[in-house]
ZAMARGU-4260 file (C-alpha; in steps of 0.2 Angstrom, whole numbers, plus 5000, padded with zeros to 4 digits):
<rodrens>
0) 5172/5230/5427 | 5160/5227/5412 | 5152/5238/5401 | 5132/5232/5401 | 5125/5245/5390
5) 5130/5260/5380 | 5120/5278/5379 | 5122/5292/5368 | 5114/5309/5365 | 5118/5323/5354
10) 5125/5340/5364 | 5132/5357/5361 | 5149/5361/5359 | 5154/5378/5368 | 5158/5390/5352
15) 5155/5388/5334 | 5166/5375/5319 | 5171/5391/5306 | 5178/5389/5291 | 5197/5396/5293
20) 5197/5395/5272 | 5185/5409/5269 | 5188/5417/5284 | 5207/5420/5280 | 5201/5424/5261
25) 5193/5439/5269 | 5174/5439/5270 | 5164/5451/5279 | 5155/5450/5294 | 5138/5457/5299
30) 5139/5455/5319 | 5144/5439/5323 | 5138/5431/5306 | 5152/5428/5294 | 5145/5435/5274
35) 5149/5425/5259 | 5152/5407/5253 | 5161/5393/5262 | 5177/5387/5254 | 5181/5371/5265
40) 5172/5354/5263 | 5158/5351/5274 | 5153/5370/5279 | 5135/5376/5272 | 5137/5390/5280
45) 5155/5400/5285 | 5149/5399/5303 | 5140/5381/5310 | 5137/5381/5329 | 5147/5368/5338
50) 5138/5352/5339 | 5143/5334/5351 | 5140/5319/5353 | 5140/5312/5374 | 5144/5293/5377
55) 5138/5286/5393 | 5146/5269/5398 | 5133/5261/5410 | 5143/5248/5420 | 5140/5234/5431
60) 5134/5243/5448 | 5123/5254/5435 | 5135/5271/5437 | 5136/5280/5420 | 5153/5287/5414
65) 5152/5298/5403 | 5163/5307/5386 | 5159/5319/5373 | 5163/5318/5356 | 5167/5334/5345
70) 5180/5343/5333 | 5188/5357/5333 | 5184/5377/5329 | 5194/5375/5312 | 5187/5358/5306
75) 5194/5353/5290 | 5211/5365/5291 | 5228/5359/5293 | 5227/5342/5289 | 5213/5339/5305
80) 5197/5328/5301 | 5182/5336/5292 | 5168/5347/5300 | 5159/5337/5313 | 5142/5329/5309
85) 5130/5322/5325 | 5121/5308/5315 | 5136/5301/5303 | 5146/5299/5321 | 5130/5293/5328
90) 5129/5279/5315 | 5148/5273/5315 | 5148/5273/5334 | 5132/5261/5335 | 5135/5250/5323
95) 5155/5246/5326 | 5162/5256/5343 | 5147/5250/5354 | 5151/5230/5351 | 5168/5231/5357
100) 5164/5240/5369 | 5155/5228/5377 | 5168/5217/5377 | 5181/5226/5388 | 5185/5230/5404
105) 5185/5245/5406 | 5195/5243/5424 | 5209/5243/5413 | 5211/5260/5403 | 5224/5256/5390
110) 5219/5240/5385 | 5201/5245/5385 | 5206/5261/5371 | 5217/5246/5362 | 5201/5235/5359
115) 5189/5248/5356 | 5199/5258/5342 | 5206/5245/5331 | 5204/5250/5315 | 5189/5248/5303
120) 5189/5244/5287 | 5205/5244/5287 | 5206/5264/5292 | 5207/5273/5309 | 5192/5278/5319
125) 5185/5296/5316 | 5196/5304/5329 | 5181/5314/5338 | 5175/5298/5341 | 5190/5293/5349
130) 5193/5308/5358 | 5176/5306/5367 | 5176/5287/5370 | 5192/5288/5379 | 5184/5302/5389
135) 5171/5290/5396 | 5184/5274/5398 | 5194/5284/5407 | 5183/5289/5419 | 5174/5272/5420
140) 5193/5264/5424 | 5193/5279/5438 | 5177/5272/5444 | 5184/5254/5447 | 5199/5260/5455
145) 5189/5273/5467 | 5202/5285/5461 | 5206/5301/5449 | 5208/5299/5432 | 5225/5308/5436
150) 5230/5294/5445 | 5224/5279/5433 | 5236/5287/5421 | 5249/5286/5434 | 5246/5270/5435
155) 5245/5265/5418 | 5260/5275/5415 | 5272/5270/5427 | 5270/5289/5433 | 5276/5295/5447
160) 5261/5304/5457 | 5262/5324/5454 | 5261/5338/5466 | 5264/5353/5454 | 5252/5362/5446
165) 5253/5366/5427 | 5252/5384/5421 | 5236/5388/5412 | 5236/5399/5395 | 5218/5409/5392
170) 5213/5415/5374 | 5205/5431/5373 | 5191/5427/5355 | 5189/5444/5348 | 5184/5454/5363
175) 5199/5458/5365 | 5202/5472/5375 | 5192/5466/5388 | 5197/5449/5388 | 5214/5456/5391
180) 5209/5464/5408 | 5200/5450/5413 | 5213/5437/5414 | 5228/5450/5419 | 5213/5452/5436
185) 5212/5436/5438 | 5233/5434/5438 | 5232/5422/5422 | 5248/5413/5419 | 5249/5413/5398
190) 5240/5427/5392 | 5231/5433/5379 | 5228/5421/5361 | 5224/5438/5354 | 5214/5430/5337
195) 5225/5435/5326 | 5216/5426/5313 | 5213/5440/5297 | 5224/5452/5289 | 5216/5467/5295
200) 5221/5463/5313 | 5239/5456/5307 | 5239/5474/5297 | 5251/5478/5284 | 5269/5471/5287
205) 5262/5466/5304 | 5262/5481/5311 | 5242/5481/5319 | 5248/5465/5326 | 5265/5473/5336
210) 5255/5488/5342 | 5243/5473/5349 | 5258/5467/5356 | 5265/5482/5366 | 5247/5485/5372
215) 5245/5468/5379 | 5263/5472/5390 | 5259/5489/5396 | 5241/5485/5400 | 5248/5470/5410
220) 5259/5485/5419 | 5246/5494/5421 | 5232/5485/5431 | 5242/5468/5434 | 5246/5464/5454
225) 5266/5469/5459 | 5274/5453/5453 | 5263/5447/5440 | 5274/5442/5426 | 5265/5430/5414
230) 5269/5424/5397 | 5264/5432/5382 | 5256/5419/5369 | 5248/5426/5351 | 5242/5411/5338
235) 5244/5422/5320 | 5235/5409/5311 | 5249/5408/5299 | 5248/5427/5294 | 5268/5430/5297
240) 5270/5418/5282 | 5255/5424/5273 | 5260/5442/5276 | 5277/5442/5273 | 5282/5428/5263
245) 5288/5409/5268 | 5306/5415/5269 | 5312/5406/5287 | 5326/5419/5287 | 5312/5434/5285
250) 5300/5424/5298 | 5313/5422/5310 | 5316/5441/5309 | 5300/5446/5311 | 5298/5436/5327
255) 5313/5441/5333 | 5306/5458/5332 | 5289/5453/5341 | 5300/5447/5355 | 5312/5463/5355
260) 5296/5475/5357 | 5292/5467/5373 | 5310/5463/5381 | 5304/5459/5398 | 5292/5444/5393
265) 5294/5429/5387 | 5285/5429/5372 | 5276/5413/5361 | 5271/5414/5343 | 5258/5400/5337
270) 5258/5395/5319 | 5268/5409/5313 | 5267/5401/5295 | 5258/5387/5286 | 5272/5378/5272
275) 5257/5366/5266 | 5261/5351/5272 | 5268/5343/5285 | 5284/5339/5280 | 5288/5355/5275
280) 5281/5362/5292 | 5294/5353/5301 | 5307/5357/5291 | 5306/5375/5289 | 5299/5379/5308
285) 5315/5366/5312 | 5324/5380/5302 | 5316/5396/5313 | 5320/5386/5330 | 5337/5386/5324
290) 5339/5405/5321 | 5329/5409/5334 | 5341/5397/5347 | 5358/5404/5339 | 5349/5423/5346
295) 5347/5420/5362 | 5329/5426/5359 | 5317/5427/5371 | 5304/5422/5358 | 5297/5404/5355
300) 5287/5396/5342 | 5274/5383/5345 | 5266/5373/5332 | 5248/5368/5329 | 5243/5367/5310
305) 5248/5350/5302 | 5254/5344/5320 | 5239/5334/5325 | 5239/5316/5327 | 5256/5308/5341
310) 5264/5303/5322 | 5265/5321/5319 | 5268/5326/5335 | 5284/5315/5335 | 5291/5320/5319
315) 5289/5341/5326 | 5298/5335/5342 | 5312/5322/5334 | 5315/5337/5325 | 5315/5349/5337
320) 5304/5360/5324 | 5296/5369/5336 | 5298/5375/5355 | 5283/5370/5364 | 5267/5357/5353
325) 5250/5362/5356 | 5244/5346/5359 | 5226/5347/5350 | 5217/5335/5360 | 5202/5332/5350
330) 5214/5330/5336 | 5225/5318/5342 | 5209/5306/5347 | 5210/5295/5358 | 5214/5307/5377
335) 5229/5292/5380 | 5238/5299/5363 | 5237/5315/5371 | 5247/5309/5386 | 5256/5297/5376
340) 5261/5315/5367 | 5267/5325/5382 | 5280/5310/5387 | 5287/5311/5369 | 5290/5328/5369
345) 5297/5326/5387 | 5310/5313/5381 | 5315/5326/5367 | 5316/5340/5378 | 5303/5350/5370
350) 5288/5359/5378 | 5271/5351/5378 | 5256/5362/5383 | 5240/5353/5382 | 5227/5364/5371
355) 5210/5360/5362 | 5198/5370/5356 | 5183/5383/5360 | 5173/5372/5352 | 5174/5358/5366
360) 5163/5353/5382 | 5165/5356/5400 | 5166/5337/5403 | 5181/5336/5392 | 5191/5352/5396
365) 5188/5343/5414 | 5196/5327/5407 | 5212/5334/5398 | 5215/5344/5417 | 5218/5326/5423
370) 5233/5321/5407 | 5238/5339/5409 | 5242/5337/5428 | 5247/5317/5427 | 5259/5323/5414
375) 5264/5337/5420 | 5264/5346/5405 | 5270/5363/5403 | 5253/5373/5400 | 5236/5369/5398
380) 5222/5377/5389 | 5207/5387/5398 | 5192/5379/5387 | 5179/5377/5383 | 5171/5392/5375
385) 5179/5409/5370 | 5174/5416/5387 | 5189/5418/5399 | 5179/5418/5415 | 5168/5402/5409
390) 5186/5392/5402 | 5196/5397/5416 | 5182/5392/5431 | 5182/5376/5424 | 5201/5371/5421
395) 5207/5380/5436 | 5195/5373/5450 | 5194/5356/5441 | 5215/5358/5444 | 5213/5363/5461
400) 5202/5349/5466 | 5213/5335/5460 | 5229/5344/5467 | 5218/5345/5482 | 5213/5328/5483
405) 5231/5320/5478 | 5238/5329/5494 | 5224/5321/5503 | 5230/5304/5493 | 5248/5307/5499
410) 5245/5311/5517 | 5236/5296/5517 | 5249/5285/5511 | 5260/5294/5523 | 5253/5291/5537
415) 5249/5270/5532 | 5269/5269/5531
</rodrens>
């Protein structure tokens, strides 16, 4: 299946690209506009709405299949690739992605992301652009098979085909409260983020944080169907470390204590502490796994700063530096590295939920449902937007569909034999 002619338009991502830098220095707000001067490279402005980039992949029969290009909220932190820009992606894309890929067939998935992102100039692809191309070649190869994208990376993979649905995980932005209630209603599996992104809601010593804690897992009591048990998930945004100190033996403590306040749940912290560079981060969260493992505690930590690209993720899951890798999709690049990272951390016996970011599209929150499901990874994100009815709508029913259709598939094959 050939590629005949290639079409791109810029789009909106669902939330805004913020500058985590002079956020977590402390500026003000004045509703939802952040007040003062950007600190990371890129930003004019603390708060830049999230902008993409759709490729359409007109093939042979004239069917378009289509990607979208686009970074993540905290562009620039951690180690990911800087802010976004439409027009610079534009022009790289035109001038060096388009020609190859109109020299592939894109009936076959891998080799066709092999071909399209060698590397240029001797250096890798933006990885937006990456991420969004993959998007469009995978549903392309879909296309020529007449089948789900799930099942192409079955195929590709030497996959068995999967029948089990894969928990999803919603984040509440900062309305908290009633985000909260929203997605204990609607029986959420991995609840709530929580945005813990400042030191005013990590409070002094981390106590605002803990009472935010205890609130989640009575409210879920409270209002939450007879059964209903989810897991409690809080990204801190480093604040543990920040707050505390990057003492692994004080870290460690204090989400033990997070964990002991809520005794019933099972309880994940995300990025509890930011070591500044990579090496260091899997070292020292290697260190907290350890403590944490030798307790028995109920706690788990999951890693997302400085573990972006499958490099990374291999080192933090060779290492067992961490309990579960958010596998940032849009940092990682291309969407066969992202299933290429829930196998590795599979093979090392570490949880791997597939994340993203607020700042992403419908069309590729719908497109990580189909690795997260072929995979069968341990969680997914609800995305895009910071909305849980909006992230969750999308995610789920696009889940249910392809389970839907796979029992379909199955009962087919069945009844053939």
């Amino acid at each position: 299946m050939q590629i005949k002619d290639v079409i791109l338009t810029p789009g909106n991502g669902a939330f805004f690209y913020d500058d985590q830098a002079a956020i977590r220095a402390g500026v003000g707000q004045d509703g939802f506009v952040y007040v003062g001067e950007p600190l990371t490279p890129g930003f004019r402005t603390i708060r830049v709405p999230a902008a993409c980039l759709c490729i359409g992949l007109v093939l042979e029969d004239d069917t378009v299949a289509w990607g979208d290009m686009m970074g993540v909220q905290y562009s620039g932190a951690g180690g990911r690739d800087q802010l976004f820009d439409v027009g610079g992606i534009r022009d790289l894309t035109s001038r060096v992605v388009v020609p190859r890929l109109l020299n592939v067939d894109s009936s076959r998935f891998l080799a066709a992301c092999f071909s399209a992102f060698e590397l240029h100039e001797g250096e890798r692809l933006p990885l937006s652009i990456e991420y969004g191309v993959s998007q469009a070649l995978l549903s392309a190869a879909a296309h020529a098979a007449r089948s789900t994208m799930a099942e192409v990376v079955c195929a590709e993979f030497g996959l068995a085909m999967p029948h089990r649905r894969v928990p999803i995980y919603c984040q509440s932005g900062d309305a908290r409260e009633i985000n909260v209630d929203k997605m204990i209603l609607k029986a959420v599996d991995v609840l709530p983020h929580g945005l813990i992104n400042t030191r005013s809601k990590f409070g002094v010593g981390g106590e605002t944080f803990l009472d935010f804690v205890k609130w989640v897992a009575q409210r879920v009591k409270q209002i939450g169907q007879p059964g209903y048990h989810p897991v409690l998930h809080f990204d801190v945004y480093g604040w543990i470390g920040m707050e505390i100190g990057l003492d692994v033996q004080r870290i460690a403590d204090f989400i033990s204590k997070v964990a002991d306040v809520v005794p019933e749940f099972t309880v994940n912290i995300e990025s509890p502490a930011d070591f500044g560079s990579t090496a260091a981060q899997v070292d020292n969260y290697a260190r907290v796994v350890s403590i944490l493992d030798a307790r028995a505690s109920r706690a788990r930590i999951v890693v997302d700063e400085r573990c972006n690209t499958l490099e990374e993720v291999r080192l933090f899951a060779e290492a067992k530096a961490t309990h579960l890798v958010q596998i940032k999709t849009p940092d990682v690049g291309s969407i066969a590295d992202s299933a290429r990272a829930v196998l590795l951390c599979k093979e090392n016996d570490v949880g791997a939920y597939v994340g993203g970011s607020c700042s992403e599209t419908d069309l590729s929150a719908r497109a990580t449902v189909h690795i997260s499901v072929a995979t069968q990874a341990d969680m997914m994100l609800a995305k895009p937007g910071m909305g849980v009815d909006e992230g969750l709508s999308i995610v789920g029913n696009e889940q249910n569909r392809l389970l839907a259709m796979l029992d379909r598939r199955r009962a087919q094959n069945l009844n053939a034999a």
